[in-house]
DSSP file (Angstrom, degrees, kcal/mol; ACC not computed):
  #  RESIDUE AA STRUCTURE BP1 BP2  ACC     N-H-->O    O-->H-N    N-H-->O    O-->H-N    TCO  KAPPA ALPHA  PHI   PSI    X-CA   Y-CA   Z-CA
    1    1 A X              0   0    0      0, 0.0     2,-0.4     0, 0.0     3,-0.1   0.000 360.0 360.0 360.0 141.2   28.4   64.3   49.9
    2    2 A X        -     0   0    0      1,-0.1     3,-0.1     3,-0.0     0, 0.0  -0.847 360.0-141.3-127.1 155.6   28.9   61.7   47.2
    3    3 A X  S    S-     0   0    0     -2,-0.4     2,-0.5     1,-0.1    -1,-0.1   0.690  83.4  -5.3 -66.9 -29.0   30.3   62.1   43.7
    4    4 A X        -     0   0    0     -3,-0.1     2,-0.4     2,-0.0    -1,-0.1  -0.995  64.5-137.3-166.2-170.3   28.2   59.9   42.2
    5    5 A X        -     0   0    0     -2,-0.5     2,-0.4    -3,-0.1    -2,-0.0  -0.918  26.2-111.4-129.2 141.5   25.4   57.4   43.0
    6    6 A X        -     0   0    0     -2,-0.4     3,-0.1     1,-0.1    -2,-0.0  -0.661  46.0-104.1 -63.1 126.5   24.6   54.0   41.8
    7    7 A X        -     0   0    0     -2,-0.4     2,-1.5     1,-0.1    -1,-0.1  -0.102  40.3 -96.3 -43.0 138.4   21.2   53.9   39.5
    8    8 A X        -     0   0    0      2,-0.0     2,-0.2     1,-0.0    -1,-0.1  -0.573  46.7-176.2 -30.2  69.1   18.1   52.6   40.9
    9    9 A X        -     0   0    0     -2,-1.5     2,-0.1     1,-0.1     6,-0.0  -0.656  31.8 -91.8-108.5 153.4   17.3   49.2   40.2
   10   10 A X        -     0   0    0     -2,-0.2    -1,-0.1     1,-0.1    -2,-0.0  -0.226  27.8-134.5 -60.9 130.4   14.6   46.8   40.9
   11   11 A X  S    S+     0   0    0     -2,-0.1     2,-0.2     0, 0.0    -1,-0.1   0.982  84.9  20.9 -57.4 -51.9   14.8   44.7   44.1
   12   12 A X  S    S+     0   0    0      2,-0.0    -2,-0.0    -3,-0.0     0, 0.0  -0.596  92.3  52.9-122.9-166.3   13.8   41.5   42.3
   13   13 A X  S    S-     0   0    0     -2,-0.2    -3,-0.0     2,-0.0     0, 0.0   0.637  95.3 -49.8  62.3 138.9   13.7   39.9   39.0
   14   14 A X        -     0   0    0      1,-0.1     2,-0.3     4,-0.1    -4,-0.1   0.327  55.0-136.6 -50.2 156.2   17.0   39.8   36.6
   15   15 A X    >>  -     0   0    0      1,-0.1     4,-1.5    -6,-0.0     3,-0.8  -0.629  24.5-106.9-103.2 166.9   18.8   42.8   36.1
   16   16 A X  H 3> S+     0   0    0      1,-0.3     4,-1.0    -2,-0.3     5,-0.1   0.912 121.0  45.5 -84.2 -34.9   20.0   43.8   32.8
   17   17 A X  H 3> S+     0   0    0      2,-0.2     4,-1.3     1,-0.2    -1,-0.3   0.548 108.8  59.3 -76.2  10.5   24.2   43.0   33.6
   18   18 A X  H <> S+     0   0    0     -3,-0.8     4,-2.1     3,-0.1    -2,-0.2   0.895 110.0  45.4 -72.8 -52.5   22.7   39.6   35.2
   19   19 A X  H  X S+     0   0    0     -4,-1.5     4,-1.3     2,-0.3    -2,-0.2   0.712 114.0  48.5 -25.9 -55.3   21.3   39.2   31.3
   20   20 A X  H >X S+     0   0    0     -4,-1.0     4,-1.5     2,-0.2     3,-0.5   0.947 111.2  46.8 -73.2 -63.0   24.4   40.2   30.0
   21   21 A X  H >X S+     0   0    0     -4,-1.3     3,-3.5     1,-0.2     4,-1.7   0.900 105.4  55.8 -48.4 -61.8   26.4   38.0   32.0
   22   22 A X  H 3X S+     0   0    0     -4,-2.1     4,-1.8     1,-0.3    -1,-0.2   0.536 107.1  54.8 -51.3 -20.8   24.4   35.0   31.5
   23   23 A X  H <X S+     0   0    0     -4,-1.3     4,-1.0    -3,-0.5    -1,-0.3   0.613 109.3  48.1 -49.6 -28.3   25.0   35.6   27.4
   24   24 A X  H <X S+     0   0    0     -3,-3.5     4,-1.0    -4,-1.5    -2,-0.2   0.918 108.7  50.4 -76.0 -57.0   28.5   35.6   27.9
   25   25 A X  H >X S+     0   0    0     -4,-1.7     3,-1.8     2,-0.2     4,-1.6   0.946 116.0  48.5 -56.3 -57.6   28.3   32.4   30.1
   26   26 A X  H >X S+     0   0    0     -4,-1.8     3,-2.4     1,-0.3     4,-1.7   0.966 105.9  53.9 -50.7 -75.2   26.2   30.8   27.1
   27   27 A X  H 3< S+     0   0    0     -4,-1.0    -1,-0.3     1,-0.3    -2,-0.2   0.795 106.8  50.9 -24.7 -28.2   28.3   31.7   24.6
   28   28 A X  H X< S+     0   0    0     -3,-1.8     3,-0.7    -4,-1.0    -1,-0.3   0.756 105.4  51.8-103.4 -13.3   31.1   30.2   26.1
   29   29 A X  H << S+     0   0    0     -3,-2.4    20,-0.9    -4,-1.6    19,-0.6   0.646 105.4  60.9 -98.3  11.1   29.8   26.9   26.8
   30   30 A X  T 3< S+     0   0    0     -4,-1.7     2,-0.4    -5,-0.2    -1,-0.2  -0.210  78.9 105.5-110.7  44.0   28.7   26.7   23.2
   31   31 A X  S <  S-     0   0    0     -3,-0.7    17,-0.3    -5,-0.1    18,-0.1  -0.976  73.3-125.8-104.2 115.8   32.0   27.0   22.0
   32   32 A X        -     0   0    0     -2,-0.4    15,-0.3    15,-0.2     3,-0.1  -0.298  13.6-167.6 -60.3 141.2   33.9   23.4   20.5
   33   33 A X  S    S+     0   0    0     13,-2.1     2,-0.3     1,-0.3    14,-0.2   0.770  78.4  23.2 -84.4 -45.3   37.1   22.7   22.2
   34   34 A X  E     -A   46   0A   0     12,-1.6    12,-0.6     2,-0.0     2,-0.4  -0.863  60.2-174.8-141.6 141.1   37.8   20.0   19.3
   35   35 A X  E     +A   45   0A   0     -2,-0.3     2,-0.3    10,-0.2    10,-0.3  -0.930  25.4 149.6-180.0  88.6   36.5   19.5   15.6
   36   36 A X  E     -A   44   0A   0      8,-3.0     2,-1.2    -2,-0.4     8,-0.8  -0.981  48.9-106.9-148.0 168.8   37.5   16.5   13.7
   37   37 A X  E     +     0   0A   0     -2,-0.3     6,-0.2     6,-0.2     8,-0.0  -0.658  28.6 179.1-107.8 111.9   36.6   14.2   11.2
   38   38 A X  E    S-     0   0A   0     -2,-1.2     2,-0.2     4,-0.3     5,-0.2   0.211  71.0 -10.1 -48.6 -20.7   35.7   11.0   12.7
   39   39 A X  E >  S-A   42   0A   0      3,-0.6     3,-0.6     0, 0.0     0, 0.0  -0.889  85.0 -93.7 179.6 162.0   34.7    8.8    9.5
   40   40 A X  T 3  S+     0   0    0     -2,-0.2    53,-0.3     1,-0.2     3,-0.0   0.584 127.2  49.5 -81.9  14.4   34.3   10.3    6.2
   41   41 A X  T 3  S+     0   0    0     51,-0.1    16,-1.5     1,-0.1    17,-0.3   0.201 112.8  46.3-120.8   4.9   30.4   10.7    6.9
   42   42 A X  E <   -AB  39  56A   0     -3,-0.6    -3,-0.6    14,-0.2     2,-0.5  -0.991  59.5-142.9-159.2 170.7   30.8   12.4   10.4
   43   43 A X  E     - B   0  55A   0     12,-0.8    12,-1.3    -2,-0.3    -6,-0.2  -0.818  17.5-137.6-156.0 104.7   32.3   14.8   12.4
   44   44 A X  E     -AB  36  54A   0     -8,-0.8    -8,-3.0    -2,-0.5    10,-0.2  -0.183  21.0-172.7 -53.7 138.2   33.4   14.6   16.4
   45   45 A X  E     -AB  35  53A   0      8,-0.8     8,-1.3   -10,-0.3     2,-0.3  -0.659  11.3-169.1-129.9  79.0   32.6   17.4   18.2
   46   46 A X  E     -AB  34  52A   0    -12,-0.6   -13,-2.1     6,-0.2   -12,-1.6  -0.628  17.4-154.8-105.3 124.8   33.8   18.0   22.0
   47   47 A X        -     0   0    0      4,-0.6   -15,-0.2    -2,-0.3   -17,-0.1  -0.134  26.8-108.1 -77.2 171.1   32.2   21.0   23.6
   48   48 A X  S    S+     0   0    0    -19,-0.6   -19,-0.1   -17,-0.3   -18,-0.1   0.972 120.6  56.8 -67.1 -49.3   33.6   23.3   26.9
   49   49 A X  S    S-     0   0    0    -20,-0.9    -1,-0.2     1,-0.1   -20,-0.1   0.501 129.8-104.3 -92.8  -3.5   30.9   21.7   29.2
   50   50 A X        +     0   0    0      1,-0.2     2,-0.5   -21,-0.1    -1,-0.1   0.763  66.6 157.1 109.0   1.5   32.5   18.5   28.2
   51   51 A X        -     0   0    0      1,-0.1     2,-2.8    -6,-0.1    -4,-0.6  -0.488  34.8-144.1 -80.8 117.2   29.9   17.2   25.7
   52   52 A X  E     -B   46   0A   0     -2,-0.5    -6,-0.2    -6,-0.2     2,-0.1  -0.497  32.0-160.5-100.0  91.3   31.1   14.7   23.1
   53   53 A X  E     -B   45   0A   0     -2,-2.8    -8,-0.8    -8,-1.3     2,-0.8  -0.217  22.8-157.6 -87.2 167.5   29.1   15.4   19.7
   54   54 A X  E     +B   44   0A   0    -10,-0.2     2,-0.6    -9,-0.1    73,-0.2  -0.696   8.0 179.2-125.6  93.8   28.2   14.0   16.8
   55   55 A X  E     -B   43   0A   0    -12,-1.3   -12,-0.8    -2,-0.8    71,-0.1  -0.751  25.1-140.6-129.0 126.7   27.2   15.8   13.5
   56   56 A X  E  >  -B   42   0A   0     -2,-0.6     4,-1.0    69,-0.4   -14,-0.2  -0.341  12.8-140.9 -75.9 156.0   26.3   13.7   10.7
   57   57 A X  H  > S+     0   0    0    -16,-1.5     4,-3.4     2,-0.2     5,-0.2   0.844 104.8  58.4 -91.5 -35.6   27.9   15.5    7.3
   58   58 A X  H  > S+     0   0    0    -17,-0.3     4,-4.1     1,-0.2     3,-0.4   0.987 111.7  40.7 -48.2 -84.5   25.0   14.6    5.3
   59   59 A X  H  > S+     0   0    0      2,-0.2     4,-1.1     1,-0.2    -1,-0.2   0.809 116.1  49.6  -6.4 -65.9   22.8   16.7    7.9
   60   60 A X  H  < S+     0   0    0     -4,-1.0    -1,-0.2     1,-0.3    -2,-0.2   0.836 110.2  52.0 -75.7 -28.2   25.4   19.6    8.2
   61   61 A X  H >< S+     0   0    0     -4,-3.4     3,-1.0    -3,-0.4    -1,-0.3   0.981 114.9  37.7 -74.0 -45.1   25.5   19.7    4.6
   62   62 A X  H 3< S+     0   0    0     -4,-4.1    -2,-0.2     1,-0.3    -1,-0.1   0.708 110.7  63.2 -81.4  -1.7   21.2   20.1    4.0
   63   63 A X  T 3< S+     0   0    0     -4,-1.1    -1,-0.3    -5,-0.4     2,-0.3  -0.389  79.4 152.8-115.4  44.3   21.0   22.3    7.1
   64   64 A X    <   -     0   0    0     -3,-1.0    53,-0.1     1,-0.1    -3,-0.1  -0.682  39.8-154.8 -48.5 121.4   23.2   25.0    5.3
   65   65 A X        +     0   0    0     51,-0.3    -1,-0.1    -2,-0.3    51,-0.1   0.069  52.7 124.1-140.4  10.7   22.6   28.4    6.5
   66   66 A X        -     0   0    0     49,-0.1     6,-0.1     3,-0.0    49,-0.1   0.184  69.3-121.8 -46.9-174.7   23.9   30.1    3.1
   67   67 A X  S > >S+     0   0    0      2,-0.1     3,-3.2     4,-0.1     5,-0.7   0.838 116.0  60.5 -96.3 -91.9   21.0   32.7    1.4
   68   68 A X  G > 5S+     0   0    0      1,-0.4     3,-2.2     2,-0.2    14,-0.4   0.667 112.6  36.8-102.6 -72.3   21.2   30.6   -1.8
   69   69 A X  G 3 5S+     0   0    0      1,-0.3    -1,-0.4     2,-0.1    -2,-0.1   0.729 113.4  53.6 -66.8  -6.5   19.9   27.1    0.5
   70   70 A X  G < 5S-     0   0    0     -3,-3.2    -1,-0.3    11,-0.1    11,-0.3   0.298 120.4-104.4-116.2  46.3   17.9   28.5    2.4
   71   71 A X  T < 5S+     0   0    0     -3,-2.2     2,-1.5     9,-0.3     9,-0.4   0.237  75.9 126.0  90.6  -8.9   15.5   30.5   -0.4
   72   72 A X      < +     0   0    0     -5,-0.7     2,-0.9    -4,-0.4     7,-0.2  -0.081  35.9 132.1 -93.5  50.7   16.8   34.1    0.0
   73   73 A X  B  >> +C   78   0B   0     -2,-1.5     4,-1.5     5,-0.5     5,-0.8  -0.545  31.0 179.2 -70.5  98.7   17.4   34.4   -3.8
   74   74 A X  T  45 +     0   0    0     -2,-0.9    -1,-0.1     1,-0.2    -2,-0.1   0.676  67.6  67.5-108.5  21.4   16.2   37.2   -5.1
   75   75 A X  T  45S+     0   0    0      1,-0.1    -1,-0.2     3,-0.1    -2,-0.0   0.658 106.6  51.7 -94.6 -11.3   17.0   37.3   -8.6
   76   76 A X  T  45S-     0   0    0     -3,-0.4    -2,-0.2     2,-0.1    -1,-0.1   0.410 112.2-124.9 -67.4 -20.9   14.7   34.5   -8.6
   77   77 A X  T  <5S+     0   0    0     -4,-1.5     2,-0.2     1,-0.2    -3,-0.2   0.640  72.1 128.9  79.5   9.7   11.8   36.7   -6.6
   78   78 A X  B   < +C   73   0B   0     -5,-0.8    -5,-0.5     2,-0.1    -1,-0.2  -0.609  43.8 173.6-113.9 169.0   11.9   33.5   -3.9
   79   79 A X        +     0   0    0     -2,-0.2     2,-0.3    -7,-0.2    -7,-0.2  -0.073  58.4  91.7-151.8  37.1   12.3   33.2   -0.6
   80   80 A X  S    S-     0   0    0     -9,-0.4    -9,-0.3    -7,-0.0    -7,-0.2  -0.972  86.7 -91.0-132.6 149.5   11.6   29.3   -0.2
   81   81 A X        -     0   0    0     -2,-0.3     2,-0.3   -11,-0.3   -12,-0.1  -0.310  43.0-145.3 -64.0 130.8   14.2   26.7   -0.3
   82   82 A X        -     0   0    0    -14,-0.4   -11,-0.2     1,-0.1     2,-0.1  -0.841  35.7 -87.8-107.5 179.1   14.8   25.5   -3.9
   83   83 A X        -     0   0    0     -2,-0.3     2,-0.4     1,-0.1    -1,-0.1  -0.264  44.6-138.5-103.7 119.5   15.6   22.0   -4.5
   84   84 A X        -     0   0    0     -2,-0.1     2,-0.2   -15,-0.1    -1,-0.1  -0.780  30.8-117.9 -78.2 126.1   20.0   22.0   -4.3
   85   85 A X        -     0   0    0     -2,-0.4     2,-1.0     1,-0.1    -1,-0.0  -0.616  23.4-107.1 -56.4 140.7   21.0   19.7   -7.3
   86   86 A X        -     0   0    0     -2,-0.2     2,-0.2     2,-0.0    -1,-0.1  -0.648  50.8-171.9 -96.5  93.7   22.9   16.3   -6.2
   87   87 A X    >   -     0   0    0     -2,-1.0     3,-2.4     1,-0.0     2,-1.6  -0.587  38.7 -99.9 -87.1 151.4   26.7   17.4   -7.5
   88   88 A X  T 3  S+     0   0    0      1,-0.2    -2,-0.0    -2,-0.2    -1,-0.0  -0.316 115.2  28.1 -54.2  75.2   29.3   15.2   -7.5
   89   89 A X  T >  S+     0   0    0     -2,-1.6     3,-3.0    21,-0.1    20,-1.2   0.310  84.9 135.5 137.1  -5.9   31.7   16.1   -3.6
   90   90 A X  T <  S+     0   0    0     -3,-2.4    -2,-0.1     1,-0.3    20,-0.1   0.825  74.6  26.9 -49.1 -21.9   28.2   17.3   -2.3
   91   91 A X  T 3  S+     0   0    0     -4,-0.3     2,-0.4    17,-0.1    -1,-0.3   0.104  96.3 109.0-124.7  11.5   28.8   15.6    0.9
   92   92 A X    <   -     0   0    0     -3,-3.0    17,-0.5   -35,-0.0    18,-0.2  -0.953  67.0-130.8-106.3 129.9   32.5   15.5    1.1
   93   93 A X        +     0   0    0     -2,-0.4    15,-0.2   -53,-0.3     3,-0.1  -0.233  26.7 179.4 -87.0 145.3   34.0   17.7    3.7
   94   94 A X        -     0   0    0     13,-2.0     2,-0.3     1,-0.8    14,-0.2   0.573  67.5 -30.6-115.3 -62.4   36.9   19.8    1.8
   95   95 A X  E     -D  107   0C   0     12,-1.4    12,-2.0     2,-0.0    -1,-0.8  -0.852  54.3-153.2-165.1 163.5   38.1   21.8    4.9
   96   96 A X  E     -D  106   0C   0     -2,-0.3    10,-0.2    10,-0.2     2,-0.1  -0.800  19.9-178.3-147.2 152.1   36.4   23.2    8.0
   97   97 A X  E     -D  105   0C   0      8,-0.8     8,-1.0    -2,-0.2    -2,-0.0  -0.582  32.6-113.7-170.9 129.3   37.8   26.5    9.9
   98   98 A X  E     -D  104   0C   0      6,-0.2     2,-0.4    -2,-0.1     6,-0.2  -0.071  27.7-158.1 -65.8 125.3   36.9   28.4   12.8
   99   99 A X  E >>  -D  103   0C   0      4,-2.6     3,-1.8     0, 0.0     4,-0.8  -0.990  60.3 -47.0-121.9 132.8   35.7   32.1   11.8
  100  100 A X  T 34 S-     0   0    0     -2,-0.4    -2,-0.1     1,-0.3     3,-0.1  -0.217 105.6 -52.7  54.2-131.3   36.0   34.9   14.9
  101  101 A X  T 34 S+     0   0    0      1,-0.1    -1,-0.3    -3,-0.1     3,-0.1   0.135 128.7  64.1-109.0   9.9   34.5   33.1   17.8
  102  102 A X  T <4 S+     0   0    0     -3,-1.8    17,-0.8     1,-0.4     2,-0.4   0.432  89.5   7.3-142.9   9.0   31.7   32.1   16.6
  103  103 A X  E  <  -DE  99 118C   0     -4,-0.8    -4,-2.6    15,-0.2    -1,-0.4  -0.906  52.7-108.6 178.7 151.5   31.1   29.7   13.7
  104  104 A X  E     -DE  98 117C   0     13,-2.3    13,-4.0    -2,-0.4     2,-0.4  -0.622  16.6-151.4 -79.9 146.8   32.5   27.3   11.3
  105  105 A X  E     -DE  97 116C   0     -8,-1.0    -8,-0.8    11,-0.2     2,-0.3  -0.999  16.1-160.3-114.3 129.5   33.1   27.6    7.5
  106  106 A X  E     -D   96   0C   0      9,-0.7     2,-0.5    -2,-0.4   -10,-0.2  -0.591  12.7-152.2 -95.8 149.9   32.9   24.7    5.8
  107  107 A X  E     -D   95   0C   0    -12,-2.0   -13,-2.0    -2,-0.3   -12,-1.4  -0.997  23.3-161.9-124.4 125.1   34.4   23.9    2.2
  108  108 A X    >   -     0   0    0      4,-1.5     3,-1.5    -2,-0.5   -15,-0.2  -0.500  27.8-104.7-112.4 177.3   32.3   21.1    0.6
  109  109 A X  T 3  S+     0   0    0    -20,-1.2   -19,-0.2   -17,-0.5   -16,-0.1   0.587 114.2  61.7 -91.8  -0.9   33.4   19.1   -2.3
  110  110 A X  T 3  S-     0   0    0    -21,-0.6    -1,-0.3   -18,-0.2     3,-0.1   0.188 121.9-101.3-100.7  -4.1   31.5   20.5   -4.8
  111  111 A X  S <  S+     0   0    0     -3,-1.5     2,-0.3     1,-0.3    -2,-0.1   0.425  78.4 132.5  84.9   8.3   33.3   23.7   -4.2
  112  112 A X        +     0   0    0      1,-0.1    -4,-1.5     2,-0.0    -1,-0.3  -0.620  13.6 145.3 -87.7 153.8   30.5   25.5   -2.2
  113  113 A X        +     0   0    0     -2,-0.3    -1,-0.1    -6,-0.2    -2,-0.0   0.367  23.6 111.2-169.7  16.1   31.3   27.1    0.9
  114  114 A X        +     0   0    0     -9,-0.1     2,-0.4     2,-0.0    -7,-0.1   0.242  51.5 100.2-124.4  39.7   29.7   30.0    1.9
  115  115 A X        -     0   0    0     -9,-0.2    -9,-0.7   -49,-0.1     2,-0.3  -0.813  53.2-149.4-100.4 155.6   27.6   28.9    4.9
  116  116 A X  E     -E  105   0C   0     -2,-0.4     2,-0.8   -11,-0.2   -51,-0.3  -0.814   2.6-152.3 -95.4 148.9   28.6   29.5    8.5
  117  117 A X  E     -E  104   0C   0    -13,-4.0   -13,-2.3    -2,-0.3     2,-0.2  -1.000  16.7-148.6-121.3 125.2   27.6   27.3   11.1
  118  118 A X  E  >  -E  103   0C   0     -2,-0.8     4,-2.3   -15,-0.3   -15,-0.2  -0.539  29.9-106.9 -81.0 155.4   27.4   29.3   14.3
  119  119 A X  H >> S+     0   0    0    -17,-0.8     4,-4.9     2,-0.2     3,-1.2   0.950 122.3  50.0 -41.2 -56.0   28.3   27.3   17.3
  120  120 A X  H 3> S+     0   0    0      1,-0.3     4,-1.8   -18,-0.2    -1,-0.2   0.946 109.9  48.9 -48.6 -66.0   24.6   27.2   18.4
  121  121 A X  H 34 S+     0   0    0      2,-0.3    -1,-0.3     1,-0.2    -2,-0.2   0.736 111.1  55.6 -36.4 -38.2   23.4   26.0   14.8
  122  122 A X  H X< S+     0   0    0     -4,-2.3     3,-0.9    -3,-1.2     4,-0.3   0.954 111.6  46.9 -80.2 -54.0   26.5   23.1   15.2
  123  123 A X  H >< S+     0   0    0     -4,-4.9     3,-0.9     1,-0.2    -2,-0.3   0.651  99.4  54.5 -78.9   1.6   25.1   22.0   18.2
  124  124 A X  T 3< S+     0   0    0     -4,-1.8    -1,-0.2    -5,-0.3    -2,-0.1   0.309 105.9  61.2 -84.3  -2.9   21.5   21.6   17.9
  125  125 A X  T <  S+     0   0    0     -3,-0.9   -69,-0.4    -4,-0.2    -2,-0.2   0.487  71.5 126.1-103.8  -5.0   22.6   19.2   14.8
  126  126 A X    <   +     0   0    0     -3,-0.9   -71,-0.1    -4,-0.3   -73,-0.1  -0.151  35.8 178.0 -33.9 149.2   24.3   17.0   17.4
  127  127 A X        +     0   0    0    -73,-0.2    -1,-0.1     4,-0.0     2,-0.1  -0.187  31.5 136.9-157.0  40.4   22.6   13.4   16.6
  128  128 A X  S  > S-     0   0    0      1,-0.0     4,-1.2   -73,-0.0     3,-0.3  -0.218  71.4-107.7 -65.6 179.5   24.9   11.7   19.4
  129  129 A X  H  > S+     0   0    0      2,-0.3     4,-1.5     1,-0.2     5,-0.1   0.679 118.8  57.2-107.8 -21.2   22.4    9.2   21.3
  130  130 A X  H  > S+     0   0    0      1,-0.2     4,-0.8     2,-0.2    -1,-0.2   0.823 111.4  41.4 -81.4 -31.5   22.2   11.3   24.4
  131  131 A X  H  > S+     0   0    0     -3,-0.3     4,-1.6     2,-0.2    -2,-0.3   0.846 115.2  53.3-101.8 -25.0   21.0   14.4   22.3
  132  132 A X  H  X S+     0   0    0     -4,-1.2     4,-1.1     2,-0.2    -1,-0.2   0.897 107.4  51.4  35.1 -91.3   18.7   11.9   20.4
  133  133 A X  H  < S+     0   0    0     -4,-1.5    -2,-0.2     1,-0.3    -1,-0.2   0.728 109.7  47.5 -47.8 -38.4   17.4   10.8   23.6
  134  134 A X  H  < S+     0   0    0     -4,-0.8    -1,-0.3    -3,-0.2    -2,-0.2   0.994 109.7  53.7 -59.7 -55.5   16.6   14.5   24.6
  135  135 A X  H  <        0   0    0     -4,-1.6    -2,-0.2     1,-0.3    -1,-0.2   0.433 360.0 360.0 -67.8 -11.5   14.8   15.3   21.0
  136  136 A X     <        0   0    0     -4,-1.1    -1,-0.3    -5,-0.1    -2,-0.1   0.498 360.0 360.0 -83.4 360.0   12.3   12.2   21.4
């Protein structure tokens, strides 16, 4: 007689721990190994899987993931991006640092700082010629 039984599952199509795993597996090959700044306009980026990126600062700065750039102001009543004014340091990397496991915070030169770039979000702004090449 047995003490307990394994659930039922469906013979084919993924199973929900196959799911799971394969989130984990992503997650971890969209994690940087390496982070540095490369020029003062760009910023090397070496992946787990071995990928050698490129994310221009200009980019990383207008693709900010704050509430205030990207419209969710609501003392204004909007919920479209408004128009950032062009401060002096807008586009100078202050500091970058790794928050949990899962995203950068940047310090800009202009003293703003309170977007996160999740891994995913850091790569898909790769603009190295291979990832280029893909996006065409």
């Amino acid at each position: 007689m047995a003490l307990w039984r394994s659930p039922v599952r469906p013979r084919y199509g993924p199973q929900k721990d196959n799911r799971l795993i394969v989130l984990f597996l992503l997650k971890r090959i969209m994690q940087p190994t390496r982070i540095a700044l490369e020029s003062p306009d760009r910023l090397a980026v070496t992946w787990v899987d071995g990928h050698n990126g490129i994310v221009e600062l200009r980019m990383l700065r207008d693709q900010c993931p704050c509430a205030a750039c990207q419209g969710e102001t609501v003392l204004l009543r909007t919920y479209a991006p408004t128009p950032q004014p062009e401060l002096p340091g807008k586009y100078t990397l202050k500091s970058a640092s790794p928050v949990g496991s899962y995203a950068l915070q940047v310090v800009w030169g202009d003293g703003h700082a309170t977007g996160l770039y999740t891994w995913e979000l850091l790569r898909s702004l790769c603009s190295c010629p291979e990832c280029r090449k893909g996006s065409k």
